[in-house]
GUDREN-108531 format. One record per residue: x, y, z of N, C-alpha, C in turn. Coordinates in Angstrom, 1 decimal. Example, Ala and Ser with C-alpha at 12.3 -4.5 7.8 and 13.67 -1.06 7.14 Angstrom:
2
     n_x     n_y     n_z    ca_x    ca_y    ca_z     c_x     c_y     c_z
    13.2    -5.7     7.8    12.3    -4.5     7.8    13.2    -3.3     7.8
    12.8    -2.2     7.1    13.7    -1.1     7.1    12.9     0.0     7.9
END
This chain:
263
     n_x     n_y     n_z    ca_x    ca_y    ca_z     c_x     c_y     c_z
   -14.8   -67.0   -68.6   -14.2   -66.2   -69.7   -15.1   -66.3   -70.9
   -16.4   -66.1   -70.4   -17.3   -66.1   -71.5   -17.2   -65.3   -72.9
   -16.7   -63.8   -72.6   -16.3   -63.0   -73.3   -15.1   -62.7   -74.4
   -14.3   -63.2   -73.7   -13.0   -63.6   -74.7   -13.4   -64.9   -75.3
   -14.5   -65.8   -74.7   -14.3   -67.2   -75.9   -15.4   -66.9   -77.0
   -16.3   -65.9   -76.8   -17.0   -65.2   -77.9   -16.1   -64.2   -78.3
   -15.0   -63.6   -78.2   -14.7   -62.5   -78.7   -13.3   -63.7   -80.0
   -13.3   -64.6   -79.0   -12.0   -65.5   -80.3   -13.0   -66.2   -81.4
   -14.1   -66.4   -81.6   -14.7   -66.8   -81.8   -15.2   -65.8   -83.1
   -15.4   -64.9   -82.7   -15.5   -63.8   -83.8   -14.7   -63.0   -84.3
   -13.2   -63.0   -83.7   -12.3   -62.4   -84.3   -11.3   -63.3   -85.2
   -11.9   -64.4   -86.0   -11.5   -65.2   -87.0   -10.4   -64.7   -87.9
    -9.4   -65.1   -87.9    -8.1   -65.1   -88.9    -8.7   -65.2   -90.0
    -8.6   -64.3   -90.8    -9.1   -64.1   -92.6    -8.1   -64.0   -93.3
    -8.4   -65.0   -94.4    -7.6   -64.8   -95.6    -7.9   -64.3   -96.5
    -7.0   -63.8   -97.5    -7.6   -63.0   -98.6    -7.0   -63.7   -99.4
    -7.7   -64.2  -100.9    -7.1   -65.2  -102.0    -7.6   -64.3  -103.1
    -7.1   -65.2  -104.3    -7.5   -65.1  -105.5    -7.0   -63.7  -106.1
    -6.0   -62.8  -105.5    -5.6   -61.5  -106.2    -4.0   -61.5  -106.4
    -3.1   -62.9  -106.1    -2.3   -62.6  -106.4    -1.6   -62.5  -107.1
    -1.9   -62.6  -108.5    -1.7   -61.7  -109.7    -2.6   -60.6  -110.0
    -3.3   -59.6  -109.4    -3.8   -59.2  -109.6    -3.5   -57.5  -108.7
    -2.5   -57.0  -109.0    -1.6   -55.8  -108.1    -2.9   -55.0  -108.1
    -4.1   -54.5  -108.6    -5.1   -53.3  -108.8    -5.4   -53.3  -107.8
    -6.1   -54.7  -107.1    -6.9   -54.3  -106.3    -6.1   -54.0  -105.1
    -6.5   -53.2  -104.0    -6.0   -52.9  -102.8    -6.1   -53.9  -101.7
    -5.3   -54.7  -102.2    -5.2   -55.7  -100.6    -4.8   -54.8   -99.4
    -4.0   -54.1   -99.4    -3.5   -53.8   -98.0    -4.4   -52.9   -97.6
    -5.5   -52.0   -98.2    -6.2   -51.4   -97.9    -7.7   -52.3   -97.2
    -7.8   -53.4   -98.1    -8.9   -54.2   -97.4    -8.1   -54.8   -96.2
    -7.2   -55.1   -96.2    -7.0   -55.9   -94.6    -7.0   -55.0   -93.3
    -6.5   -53.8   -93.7    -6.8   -52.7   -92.7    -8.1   -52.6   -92.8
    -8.9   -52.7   -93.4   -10.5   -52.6   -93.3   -11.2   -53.7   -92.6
   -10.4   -55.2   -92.8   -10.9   -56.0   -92.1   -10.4   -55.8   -90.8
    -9.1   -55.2   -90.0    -8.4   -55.2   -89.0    -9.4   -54.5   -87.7
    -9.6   -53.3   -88.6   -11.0   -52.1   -87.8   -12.5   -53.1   -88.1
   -12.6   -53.7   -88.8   -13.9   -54.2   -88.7   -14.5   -54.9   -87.7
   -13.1   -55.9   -87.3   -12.9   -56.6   -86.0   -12.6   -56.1   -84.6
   -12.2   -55.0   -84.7   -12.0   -54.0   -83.6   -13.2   -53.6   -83.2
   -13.8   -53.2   -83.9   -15.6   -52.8   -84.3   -17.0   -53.6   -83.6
   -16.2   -54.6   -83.9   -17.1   -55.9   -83.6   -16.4   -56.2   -82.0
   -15.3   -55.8   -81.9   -15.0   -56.1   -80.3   -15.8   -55.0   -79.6
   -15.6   -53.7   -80.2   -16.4   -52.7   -79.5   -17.9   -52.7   -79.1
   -18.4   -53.7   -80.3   -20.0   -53.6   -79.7   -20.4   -54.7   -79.1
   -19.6   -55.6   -79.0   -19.8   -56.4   -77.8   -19.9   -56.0   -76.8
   -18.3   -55.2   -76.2   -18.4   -54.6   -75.1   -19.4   -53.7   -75.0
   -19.5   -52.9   -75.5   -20.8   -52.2   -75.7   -22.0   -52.2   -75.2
   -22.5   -53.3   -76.1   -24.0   -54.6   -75.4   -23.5   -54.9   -74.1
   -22.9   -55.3   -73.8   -22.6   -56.2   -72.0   -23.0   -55.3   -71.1
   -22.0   -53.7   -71.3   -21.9   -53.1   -70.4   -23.7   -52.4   -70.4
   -23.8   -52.3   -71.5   -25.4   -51.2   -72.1   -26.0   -51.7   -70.8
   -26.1   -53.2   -71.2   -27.2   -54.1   -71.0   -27.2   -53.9   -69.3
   -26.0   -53.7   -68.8   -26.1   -53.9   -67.1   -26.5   -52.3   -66.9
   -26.3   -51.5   -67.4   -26.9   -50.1   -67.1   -28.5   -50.3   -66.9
   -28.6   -50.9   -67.8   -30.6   -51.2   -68.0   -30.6   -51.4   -66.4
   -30.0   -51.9   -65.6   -30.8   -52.5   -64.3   -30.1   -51.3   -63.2
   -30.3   -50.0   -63.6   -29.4   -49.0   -62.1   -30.8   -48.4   -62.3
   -31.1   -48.1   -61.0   -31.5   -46.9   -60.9   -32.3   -45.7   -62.0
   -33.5   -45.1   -62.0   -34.4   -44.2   -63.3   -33.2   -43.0   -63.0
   -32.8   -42.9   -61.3   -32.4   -41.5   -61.6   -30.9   -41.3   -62.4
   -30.4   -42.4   -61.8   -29.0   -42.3   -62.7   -29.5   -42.7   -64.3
   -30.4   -43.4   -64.6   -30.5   -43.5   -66.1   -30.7   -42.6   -66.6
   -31.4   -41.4   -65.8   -32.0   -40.4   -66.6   -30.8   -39.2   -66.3
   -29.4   -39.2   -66.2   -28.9   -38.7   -66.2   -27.5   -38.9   -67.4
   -28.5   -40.0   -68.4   -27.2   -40.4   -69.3   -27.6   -39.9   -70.5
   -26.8   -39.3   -71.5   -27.3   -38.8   -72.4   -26.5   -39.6   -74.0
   -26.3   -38.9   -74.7   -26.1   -39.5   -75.8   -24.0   -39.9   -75.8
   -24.0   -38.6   -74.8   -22.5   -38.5   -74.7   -21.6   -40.0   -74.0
   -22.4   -41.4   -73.7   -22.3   -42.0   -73.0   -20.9   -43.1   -74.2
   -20.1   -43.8   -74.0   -19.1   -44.5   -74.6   -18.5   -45.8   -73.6
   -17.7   -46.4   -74.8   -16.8   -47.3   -73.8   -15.8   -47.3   -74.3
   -14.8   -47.7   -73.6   -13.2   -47.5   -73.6   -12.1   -48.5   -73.2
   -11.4   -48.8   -74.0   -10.5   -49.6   -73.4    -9.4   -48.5   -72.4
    -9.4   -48.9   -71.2    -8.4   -48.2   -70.2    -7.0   -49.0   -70.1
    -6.0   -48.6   -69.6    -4.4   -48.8   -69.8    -4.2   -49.8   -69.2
    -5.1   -50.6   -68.8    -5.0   -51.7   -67.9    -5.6   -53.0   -69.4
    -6.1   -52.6   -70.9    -6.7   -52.8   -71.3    -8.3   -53.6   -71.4
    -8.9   -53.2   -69.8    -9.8   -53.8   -69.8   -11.3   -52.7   -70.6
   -12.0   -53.4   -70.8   -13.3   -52.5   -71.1   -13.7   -51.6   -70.0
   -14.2   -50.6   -70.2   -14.8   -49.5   -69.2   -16.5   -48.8   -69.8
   -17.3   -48.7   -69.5   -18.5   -47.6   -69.8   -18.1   -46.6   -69.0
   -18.7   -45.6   -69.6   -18.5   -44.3   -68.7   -20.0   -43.5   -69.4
   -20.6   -43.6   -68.5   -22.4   -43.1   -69.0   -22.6   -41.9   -68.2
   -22.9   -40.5   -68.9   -23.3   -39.8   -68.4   -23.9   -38.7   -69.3
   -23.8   -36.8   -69.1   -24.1   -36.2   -69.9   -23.2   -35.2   -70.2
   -22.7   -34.4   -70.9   -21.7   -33.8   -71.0   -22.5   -32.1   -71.0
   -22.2   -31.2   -70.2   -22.6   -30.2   -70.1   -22.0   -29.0   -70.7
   -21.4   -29.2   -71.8   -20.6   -27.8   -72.6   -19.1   -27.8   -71.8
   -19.4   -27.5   -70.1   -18.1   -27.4   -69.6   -18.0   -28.4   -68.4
   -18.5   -29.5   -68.0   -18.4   -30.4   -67.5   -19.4   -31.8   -67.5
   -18.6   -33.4   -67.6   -19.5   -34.4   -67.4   -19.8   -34.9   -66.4
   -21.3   -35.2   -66.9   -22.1   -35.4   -65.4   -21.7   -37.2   -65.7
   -20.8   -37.7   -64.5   -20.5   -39.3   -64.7   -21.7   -39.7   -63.9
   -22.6   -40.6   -64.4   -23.7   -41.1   -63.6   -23.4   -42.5   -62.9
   -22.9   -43.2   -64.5   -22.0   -44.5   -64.1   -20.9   -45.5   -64.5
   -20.1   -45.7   -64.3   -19.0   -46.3   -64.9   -18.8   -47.8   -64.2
   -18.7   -48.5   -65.4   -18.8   -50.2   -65.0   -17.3   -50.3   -65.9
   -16.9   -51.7   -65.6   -15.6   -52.5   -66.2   -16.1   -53.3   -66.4
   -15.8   -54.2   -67.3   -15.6   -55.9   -67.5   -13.9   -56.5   -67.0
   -14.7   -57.2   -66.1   -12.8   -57.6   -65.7   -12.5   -59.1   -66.1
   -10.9   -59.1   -65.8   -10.4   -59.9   -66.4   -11.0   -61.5   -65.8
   -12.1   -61.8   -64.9   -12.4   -62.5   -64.6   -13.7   -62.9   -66.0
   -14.1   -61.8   -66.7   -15.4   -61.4   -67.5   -16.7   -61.1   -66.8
   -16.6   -60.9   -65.6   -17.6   -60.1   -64.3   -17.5   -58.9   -64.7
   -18.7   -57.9   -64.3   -18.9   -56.7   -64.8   -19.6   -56.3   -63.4
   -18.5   -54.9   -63.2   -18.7   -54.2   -61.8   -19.0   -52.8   -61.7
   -19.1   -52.0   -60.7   -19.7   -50.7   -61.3   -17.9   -50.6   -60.3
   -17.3   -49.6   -60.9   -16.2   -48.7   -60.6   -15.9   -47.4   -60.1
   -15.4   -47.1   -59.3   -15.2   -45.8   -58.9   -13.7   -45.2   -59.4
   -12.7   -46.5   -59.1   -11.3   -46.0   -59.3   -11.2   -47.1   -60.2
   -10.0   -46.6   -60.9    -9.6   -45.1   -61.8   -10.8   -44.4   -62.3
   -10.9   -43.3   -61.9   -12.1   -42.0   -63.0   -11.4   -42.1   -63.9
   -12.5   -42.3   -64.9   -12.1   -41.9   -66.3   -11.3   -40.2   -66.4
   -10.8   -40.1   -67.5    -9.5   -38.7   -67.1   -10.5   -37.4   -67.8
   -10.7   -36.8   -67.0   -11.8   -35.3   -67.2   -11.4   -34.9   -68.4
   -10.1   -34.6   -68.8    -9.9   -34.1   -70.3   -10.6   -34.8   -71.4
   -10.5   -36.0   -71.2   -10.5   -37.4   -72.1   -12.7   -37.1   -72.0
   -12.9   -37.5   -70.9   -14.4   -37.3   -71.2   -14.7   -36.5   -72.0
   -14.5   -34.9   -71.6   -14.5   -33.8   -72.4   -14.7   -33.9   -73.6
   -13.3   -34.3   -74.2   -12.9   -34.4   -75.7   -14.0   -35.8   -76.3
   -13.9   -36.5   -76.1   -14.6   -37.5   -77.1   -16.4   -36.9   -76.9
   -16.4   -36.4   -75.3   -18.1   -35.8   -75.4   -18.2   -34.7   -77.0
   -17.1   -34.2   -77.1   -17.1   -33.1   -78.0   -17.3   -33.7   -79.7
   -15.8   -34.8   -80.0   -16.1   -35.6   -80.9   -17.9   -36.3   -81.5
   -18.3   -36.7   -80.3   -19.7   -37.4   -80.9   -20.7   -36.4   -81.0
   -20.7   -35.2   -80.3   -22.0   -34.1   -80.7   -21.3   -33.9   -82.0
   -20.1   -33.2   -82.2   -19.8   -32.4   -83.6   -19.8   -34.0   -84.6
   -19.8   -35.3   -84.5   -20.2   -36.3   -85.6   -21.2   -36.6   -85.4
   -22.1   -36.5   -85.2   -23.6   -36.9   -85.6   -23.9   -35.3   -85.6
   -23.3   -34.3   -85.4   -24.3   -32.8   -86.3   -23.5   -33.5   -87.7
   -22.2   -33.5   -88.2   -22.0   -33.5   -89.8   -22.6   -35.2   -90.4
   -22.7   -35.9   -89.6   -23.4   -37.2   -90.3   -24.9   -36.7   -90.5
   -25.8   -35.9   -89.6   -26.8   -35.4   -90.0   -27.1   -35.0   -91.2
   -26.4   -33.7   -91.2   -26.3   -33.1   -92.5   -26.4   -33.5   -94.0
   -25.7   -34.9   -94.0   -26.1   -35.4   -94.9   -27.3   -36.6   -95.0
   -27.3   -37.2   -93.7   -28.7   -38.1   -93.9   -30.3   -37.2   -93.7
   -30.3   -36.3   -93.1   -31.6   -35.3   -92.7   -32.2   -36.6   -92.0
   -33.7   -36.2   -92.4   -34.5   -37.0   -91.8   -34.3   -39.1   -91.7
   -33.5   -39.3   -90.7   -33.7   -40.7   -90.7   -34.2   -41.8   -89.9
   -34.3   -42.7   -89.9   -35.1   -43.4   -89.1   -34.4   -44.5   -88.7
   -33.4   -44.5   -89.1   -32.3   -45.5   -89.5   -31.7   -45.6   -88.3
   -31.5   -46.5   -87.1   -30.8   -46.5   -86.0   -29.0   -46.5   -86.2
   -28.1   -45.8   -85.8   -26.9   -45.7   -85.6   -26.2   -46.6   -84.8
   -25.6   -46.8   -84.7   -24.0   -47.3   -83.6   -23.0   -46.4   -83.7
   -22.5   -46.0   -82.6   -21.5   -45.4   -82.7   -19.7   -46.4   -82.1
   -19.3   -45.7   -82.4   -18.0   -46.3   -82.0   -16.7   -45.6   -82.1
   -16.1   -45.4   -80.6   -15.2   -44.3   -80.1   -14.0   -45.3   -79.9
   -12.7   -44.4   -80.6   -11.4   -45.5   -80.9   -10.7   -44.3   -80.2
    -9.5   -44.4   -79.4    -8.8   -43.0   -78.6    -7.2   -43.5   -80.1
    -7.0   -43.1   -80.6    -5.6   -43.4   -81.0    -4.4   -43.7   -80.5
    -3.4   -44.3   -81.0    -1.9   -44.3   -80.5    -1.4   -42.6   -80.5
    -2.0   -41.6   -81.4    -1.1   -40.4   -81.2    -2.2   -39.3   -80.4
    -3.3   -40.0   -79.5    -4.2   -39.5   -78.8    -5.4   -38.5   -79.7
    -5.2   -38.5   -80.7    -6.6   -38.4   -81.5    -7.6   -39.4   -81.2
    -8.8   -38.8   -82.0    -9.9   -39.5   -81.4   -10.6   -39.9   -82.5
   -10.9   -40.8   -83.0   -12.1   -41.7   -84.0   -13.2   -42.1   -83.8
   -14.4   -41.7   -84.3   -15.8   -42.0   -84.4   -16.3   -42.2   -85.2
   -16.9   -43.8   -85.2   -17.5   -44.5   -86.6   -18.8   -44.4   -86.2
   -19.5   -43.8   -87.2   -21.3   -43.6   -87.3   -21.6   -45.1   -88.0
   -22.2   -46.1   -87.9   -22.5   -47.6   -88.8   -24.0   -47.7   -87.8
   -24.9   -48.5   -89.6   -25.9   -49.1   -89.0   -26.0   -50.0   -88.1
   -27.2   -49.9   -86.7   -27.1   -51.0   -86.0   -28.0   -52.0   -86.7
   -28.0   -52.9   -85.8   -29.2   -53.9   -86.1   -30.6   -53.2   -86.1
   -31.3   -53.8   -87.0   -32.8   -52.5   -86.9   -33.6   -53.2   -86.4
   -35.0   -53.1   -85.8   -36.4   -53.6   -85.1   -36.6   -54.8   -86.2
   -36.7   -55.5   -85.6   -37.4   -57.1   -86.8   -35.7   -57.7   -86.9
   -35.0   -57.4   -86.8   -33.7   -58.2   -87.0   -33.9   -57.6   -88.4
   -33.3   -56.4   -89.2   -33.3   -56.4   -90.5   -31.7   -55.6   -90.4
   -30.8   -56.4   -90.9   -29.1   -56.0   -90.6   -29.5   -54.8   -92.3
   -29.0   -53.5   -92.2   -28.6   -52.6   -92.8   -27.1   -52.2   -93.4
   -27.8   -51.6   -94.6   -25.6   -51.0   -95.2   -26.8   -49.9   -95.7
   -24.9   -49.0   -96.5   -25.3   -48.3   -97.0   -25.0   -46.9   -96.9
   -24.9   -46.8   -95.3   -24.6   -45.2   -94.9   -23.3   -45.4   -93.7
   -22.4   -44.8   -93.7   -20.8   -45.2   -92.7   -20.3   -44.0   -92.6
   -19.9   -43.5   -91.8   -19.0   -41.8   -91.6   -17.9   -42.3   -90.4
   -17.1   -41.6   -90.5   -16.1   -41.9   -90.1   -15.1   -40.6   -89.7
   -14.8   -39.9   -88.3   -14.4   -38.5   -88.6   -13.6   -38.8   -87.3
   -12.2   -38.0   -87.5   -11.4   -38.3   -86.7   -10.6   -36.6   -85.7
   -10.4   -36.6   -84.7   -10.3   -35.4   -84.1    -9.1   -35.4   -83.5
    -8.7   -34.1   -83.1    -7.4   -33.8   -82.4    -7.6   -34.1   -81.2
    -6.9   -34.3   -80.1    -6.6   -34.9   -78.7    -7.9   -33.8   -77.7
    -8.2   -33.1   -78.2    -8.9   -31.9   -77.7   -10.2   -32.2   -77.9
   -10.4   -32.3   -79.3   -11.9   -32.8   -79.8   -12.7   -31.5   -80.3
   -11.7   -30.7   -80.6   -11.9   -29.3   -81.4   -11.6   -29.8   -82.5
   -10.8   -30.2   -83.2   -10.2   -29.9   -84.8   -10.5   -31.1   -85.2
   -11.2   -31.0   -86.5   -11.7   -32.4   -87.4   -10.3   -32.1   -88.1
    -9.7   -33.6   -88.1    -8.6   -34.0   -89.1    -8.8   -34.7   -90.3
    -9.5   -35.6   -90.1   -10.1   -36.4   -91.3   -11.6   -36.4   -91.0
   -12.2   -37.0   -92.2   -13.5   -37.4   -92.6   -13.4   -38.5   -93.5
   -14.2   -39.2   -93.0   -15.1   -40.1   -94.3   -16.5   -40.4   -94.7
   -17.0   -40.0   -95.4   -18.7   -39.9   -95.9   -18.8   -41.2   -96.6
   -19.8   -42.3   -96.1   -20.7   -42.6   -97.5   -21.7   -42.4   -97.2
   -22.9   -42.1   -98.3   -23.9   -42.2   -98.0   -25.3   -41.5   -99.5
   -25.9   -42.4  -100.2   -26.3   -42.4  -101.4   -27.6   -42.1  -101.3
   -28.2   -41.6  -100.3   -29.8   -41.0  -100.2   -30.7   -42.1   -99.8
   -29.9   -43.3   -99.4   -31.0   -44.0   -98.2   -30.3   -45.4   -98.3
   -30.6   -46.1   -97.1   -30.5   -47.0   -96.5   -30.8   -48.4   -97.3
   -30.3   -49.9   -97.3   -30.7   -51.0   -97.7   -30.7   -52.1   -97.1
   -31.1   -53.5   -96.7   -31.3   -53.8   -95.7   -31.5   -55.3   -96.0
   -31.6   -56.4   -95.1   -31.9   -57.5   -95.2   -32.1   -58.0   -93.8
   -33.6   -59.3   -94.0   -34.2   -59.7   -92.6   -32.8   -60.7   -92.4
   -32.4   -61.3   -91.2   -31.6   -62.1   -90.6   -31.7   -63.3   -91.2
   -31.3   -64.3   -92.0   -31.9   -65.8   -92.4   -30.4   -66.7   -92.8
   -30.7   -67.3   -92.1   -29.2   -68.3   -92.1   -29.0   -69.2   -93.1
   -30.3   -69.2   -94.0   -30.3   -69.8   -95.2   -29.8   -68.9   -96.1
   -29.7   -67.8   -95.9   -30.0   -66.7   -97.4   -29.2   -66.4   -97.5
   -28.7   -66.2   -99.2   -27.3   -65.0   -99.9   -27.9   -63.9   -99.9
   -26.6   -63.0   -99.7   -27.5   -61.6   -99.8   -25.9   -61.3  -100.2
   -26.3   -60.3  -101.1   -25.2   -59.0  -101.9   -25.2   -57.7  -101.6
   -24.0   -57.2  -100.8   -24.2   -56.0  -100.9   -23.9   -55.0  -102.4
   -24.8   -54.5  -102.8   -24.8   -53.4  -103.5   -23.9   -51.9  -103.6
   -22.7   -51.9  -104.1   -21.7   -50.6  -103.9   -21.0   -50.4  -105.1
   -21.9   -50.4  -106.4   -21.1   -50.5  -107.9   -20.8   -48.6  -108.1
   -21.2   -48.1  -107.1   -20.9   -46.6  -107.3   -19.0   -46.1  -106.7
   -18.3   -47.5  -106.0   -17.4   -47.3  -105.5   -16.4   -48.5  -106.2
   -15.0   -48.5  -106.0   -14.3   -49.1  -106.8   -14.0   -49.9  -106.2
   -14.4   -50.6  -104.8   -13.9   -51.2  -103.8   -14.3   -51.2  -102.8
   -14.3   -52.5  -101.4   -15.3   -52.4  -100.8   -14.9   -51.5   -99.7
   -15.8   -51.0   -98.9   -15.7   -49.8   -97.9   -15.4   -50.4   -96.8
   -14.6   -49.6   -95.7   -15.0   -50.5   -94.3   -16.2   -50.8   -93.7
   -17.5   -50.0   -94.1   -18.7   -50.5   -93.9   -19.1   -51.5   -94.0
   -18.8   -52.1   -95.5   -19.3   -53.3   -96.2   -18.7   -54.0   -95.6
   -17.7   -54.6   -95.4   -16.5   -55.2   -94.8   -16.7   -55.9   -92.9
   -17.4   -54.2   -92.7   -18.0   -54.7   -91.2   -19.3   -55.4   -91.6
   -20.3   -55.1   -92.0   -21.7   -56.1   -92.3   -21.4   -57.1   -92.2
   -20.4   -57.6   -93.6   -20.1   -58.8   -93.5   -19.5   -59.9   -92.6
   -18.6   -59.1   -92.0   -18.1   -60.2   -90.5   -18.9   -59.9   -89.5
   -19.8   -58.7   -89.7   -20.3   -58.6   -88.4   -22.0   -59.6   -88.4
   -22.5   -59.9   -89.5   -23.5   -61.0   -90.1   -22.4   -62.3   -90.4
   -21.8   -62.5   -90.5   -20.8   -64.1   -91.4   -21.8   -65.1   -90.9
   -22.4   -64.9   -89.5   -23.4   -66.4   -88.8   -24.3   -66.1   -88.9
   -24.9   -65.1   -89.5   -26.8   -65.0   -89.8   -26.6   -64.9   -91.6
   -26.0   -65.1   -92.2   -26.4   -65.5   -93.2   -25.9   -66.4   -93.8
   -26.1   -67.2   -94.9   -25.5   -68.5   -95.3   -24.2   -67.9   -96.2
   -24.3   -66.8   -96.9   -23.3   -66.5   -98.0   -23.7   -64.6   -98.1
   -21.9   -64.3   -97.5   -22.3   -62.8   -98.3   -21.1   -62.3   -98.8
   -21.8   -61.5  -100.2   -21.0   -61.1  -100.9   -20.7   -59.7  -101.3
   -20.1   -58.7  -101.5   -19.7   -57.6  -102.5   -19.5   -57.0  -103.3
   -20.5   -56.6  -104.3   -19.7   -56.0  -105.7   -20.2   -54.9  -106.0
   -18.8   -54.5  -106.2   -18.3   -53.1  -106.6   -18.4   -52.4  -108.0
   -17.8   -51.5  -108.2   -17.5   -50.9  -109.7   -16.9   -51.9  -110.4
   -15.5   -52.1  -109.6   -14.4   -53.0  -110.3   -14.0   -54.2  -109.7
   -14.8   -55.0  -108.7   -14.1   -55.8  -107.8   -15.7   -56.7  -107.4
   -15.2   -57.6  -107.2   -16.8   -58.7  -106.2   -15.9   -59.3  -105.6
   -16.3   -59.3  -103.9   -15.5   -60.1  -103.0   -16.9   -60.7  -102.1
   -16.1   -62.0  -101.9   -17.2   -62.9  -100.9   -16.8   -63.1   -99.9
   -17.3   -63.5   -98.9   -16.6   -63.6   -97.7   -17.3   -65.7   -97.8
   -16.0   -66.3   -97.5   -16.5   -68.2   -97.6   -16.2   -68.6   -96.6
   -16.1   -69.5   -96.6   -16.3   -70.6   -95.2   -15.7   -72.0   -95.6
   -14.5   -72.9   -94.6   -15.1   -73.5   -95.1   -14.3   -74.3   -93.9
   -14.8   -75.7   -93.2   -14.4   -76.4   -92.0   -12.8   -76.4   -92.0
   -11.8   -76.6   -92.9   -10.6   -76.7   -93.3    -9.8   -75.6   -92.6
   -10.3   -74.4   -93.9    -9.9   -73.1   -93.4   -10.7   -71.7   -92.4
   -11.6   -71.9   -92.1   -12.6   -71.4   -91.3   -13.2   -70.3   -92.1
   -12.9   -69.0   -92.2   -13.8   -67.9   -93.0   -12.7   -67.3   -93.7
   -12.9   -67.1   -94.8   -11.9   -66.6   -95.8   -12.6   -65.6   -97.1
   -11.6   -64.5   -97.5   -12.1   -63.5   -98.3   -11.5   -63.9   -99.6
   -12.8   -64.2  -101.0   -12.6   -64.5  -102.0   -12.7   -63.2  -103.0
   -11.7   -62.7  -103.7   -12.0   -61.5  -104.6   -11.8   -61.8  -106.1
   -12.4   -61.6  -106.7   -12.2   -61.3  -108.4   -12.3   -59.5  -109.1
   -11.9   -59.4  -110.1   -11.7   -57.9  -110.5   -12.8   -58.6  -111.5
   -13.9   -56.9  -112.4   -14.6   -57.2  -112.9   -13.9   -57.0  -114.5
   -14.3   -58.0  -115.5   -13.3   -57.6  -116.9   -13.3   -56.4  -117.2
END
């Protein structure tokens, strides 16, 4: 159970202190930020596991997987990959792996993932990274993606920086666009993104701040950085227009979110 004892491990119970006298700031909005942050962090686990066992199939099926490739929790709630390419009117499935409840990772035939469902999220990630383009143009900046199916079968896709070459963890730029069951109709969006990227080498000694005084409060982006670094850096923190929040530590209470409003 290697997987779930790293996934409890990182999905730490957070507290939020120090605001309650203080009604402005949006608690319930940050805890839903922290809630997806950790969702986030579950997804790119699974993610990595499965990636990583694709590395070892076959050139011809690798070279049959394109960008349209995701992973899924299926109704059984286990992890699934489904790697292939999406051809306008059908996906080419190259390969599909599970992580099972043993945390063994197998390649799968049954259940196929559901033809509509490929479809639709194939659709979601071409049309989010054409409008996440749009606004970054030329970057160099590596992505993560992350595919959430909804409770009312819409579909969510978070654009967030990955880890970049040299270990240099990035913020900065986060989109966020959510679609109808079909993966034709944008319902929501969320943009940030300030004309470039900022960044820090990995060091378990070092504070680092993220920088976001253009916004009144921290983003889900910032929010994921933070938990998603909490063990490669010694102390990190956020400040905002109106708000600095730290994320602490401490043997007692484990990791906990400290906030103050700015005078």
């Amino acid at each position: 159970m290697i997987l779930w004892k790293y996934l409890a491990f990182l999905l730490v119970h957070l507290h939020v202190d120090g605001l309650a006298d203080k009604p402005s700031f949006p608690v319930a909005e940050f805890s839903a930020h922290v809630r997806t942050a950790e969702w986030l962090i579950e997804y790119d686990s699974a993610a990595w596991r499965l990636s990583d066992t694709v590395t070892h199939a076959d050139m011809d099926l690798l070279q049959r997987t394109g960008k349209e490739w995701f992973v899924y929790k299926g109704r059984d709630s286990l992890w699934y990959g489904a790697y292939g390419k999406f051809q306008d009117t059908a996906y080419d499935l190259a390969l599909h792996f599970r992580i099972n409840r043993s945390d063994s990772i197998e390649a799968v035939n049954e259940p196929r993932p559901d033809t509509a469902m490929l479809h639709a999220v194939s659709r979601c990630i071409r049309s989010s990274y054409k409008y996440a383009g749009l606004m970054l143009g030329r970057s160099y900046v590596r992505m993560n993606k992350f595919i959430r199916i909804n409770g009312d079968r819409s579909i969510s896709i978070y654009l967030l920086p990955a880890l970049q070459p040299a270990d240099v963890a990035m913020y900065g730029g986060e989109f966020m666009y959510r679609f109808d069951e079909s993966g034709r109709q944008l319902l929501e969006r969320y943009e940030y993104y300030r004309g470039g990227f900022k960044g820090f080498r990995l060091n378990a000694g070092r504070e680092v701040k993220l920088a976001y005084e253009d916004v009144k409060y921290p983003t889900l982006g910032s929010v994921y950085f933070a938990l998603r670094y909490r063990n490669r850096f010694r102390e990190i923190s956020i400040e905002t227009l109106e708000s600095f929040s730290q994320l602490m530590f401490s043997q007692v209470r484990g990791f906990y979110w400290e906030h103050r409003e700015k005078p």
